[in-house]
N, C-alpha and C positions, 0 to 999 in steps of 0.2 A: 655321345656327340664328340667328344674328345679324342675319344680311341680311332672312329670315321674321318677326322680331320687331319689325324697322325698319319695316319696308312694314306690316305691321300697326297702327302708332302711325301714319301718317302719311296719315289721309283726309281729303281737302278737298271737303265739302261747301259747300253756302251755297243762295242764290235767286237772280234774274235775271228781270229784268222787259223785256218788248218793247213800246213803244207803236208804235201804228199808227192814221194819221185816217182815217176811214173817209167823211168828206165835208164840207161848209160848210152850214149852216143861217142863214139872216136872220129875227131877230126881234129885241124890244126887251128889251135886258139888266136884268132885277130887281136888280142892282147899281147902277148909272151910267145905266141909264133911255134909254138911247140907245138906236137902233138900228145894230146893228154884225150881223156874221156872226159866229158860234160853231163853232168846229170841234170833230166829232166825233169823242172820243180814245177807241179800245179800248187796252187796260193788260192784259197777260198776261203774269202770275208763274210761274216753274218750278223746282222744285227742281234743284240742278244737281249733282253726283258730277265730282267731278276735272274742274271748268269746263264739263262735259258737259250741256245739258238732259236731263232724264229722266221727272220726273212733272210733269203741270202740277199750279200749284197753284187759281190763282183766274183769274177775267175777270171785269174791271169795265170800266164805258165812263162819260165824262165827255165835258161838254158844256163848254166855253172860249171866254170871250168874247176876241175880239181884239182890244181896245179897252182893256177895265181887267185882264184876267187874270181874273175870277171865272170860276168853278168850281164846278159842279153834276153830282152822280153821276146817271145811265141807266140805268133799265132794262135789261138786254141785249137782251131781247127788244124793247122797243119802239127799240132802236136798229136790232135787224136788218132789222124791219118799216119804217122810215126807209130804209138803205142797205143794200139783200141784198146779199152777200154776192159779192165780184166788179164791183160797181158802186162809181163813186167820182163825185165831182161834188156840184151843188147839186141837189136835187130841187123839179122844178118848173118849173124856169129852163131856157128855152130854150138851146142851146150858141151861142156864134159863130161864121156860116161867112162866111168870106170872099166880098165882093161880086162877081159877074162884071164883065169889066171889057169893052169892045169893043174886037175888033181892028181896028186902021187900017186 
């Protein structure tokens, strides 16, 4: 009865946030006026049961300049239409491939 009554008082609930960047953006920072890249931060909260995730709660995405730190909330949707889902990178911008080189 004792040990039923312990385990009853004793739930550890809380939240638990996961950020993840979803890619680099270049434009000119409405802070510091500069042009710098902004990386794109999704932010997903969960309610947690005994350090466990279980329900999510919110998704917010945020835009961060790497240059001053400013910080501007997104859309989600206009974030996914930015970077679907599974894609990472800057969009737009060619990737770098290594030059061929001739062999002697």
């Amino acid at each position: 009865m004792i040990v039923i009554y312990t385990l009853m008082t004793s739930i550890i609930f809380g939240s638990r946030s996961k950020n993840k960047v979803m890619g680099q953006m270049q434009y000119t920072c409405p802070r510091c006026g500069r042009p710098a890249f902004h990386a794109l931060v999704r932010t997903r909260r969960r309610f947690t049961l005994y350090f466990l995730p279980v329900i999510p709660m919110s998704k917010t995405t945020t835009l961060r300049c790497t240059l001053c730190g400013f910080q501007e909330l997104v859309d989600n949707d206009r974030a996914d239409a930015w970077f679907p889902q599974g894609q990472s990178g800057v969009p737009d911008v060619p990737q770098h491939t290594p030059k061929e080189t001739d062999a002697f």
